[in-house]
C-alpha positions as CSV (number, residue, x, y, z in Angstrom):
1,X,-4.2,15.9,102.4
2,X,-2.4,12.4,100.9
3,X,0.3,12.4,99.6
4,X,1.7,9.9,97.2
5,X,5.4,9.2,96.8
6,X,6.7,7.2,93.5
7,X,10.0,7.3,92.9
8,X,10.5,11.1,92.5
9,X,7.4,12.3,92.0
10,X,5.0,13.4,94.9
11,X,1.6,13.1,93.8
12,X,-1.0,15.5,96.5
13,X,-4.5,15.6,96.7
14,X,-6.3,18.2,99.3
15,X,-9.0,16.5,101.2
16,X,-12.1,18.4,98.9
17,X,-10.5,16.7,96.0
18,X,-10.4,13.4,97.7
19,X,-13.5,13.5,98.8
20,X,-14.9,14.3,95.6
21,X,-13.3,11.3,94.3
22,X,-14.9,8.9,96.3
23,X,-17.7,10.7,96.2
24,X,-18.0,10.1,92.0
25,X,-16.5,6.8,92.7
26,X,-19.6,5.7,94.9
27,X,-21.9,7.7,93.2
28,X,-20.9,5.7,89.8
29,X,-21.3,2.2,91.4
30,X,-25.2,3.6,92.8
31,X,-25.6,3.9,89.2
32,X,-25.0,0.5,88.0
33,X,-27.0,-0.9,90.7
34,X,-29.9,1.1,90.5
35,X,-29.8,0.2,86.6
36,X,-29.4,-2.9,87.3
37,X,-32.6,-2.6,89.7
38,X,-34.3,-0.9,87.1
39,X,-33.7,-3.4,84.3
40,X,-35.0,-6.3,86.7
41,X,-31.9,-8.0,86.4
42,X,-30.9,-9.8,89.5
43,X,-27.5,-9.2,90.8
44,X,-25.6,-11.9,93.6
45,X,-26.3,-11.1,97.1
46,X,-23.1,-12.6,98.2
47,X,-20.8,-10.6,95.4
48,X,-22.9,-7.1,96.3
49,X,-22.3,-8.0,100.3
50,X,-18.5,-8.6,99.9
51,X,-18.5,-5.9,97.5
52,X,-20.5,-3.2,99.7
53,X,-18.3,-4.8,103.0
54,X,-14.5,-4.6,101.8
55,X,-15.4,-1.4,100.1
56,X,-16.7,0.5,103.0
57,X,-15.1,-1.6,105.4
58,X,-11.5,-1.3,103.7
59,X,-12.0,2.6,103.5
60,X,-13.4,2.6,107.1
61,X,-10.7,0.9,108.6
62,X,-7.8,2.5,106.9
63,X,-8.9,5.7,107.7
64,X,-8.9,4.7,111.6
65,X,-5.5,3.2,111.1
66,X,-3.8,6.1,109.6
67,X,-5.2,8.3,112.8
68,X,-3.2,5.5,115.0
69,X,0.4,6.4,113.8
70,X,2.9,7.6,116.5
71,X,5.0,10.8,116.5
72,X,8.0,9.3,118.5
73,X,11.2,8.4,117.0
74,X,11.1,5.3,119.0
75,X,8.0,4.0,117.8
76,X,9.6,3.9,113.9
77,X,9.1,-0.3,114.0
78,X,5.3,0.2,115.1
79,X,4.9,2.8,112.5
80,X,6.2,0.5,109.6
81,X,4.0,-2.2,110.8
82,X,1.2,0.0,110.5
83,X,1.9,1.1,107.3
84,X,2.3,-2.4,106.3
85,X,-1.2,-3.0,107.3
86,X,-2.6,-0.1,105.5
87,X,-1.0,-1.4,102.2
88,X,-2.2,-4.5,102.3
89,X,-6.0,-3.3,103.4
90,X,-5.6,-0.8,100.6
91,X,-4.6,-3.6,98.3
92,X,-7.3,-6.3,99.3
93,X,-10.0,-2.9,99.0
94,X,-8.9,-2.3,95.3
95,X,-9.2,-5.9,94.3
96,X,-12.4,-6.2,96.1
97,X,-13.6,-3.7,93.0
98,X,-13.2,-6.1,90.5
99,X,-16.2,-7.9,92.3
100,X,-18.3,-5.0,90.9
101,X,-18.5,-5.5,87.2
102,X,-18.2,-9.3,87.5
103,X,-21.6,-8.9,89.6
104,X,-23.3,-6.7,86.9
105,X,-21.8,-8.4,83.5
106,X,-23.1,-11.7,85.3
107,X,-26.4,-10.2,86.0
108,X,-26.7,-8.7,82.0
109,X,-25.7,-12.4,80.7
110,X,-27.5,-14.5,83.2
111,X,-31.3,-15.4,81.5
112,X,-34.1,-13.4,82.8
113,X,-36.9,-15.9,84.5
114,X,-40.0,-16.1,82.7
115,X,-43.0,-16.1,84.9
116,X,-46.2,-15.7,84.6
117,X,-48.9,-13.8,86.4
């Protein structure tokens, strides 16, 4: 389950309905590539690596971080550090998204090569 805390409102989402989310999410940016693919328009390898990286990295590694959180009351400054470092991973994964349609509206107005065969 996550659970999202702003202000006074607790936002919860069970694990089938998270998964479902990212599973849409990725599912929607296997789209655009493959379009991309299938309108021979050539997308940067260096924005799809850094893309594909911090997204599955990001996810990857907050997920191990959140399983490293102590249940002592004595361990409450190691626990905010953590949770610091989750923020900013989560933060640093969201921007990395904007990568995404920067990569394909470059790739739509970029000029196709003319070659000959």
């Amino acid at each position: 389950m996550l659970d999202i805390n702003v202000y006074d409102t607790y936002y919860v989402f069970s694990k089938t309905a998270l998964i479902i989310m990212i599973s849409a999410l990725f599912g929607f940016m296997g789209l655009g590539y493959y379009l991309m693919l299938k309108a021979k328009r050539k997308l940067s390898k260096w924005l799809n690596l850094i893309h594909v990286a911090l997204t599955v990295g990001g996810i990857l590694t907050v997920w191990i971080l959140t399983q490293l959180f102590r249940e002592s009351i004595m361990e409450y400054q190691f626990n905010n550090n953590l949770t610091m470092a989750i923020y900013v991973l989560v933060i640093i994964t969201i921007f990395a998204q904007i990568l995404y349609p920067i990569n394909l509206i470059g790739a739509i107005l970029k000029p196709r090569n003319k070659t000959t065969l």
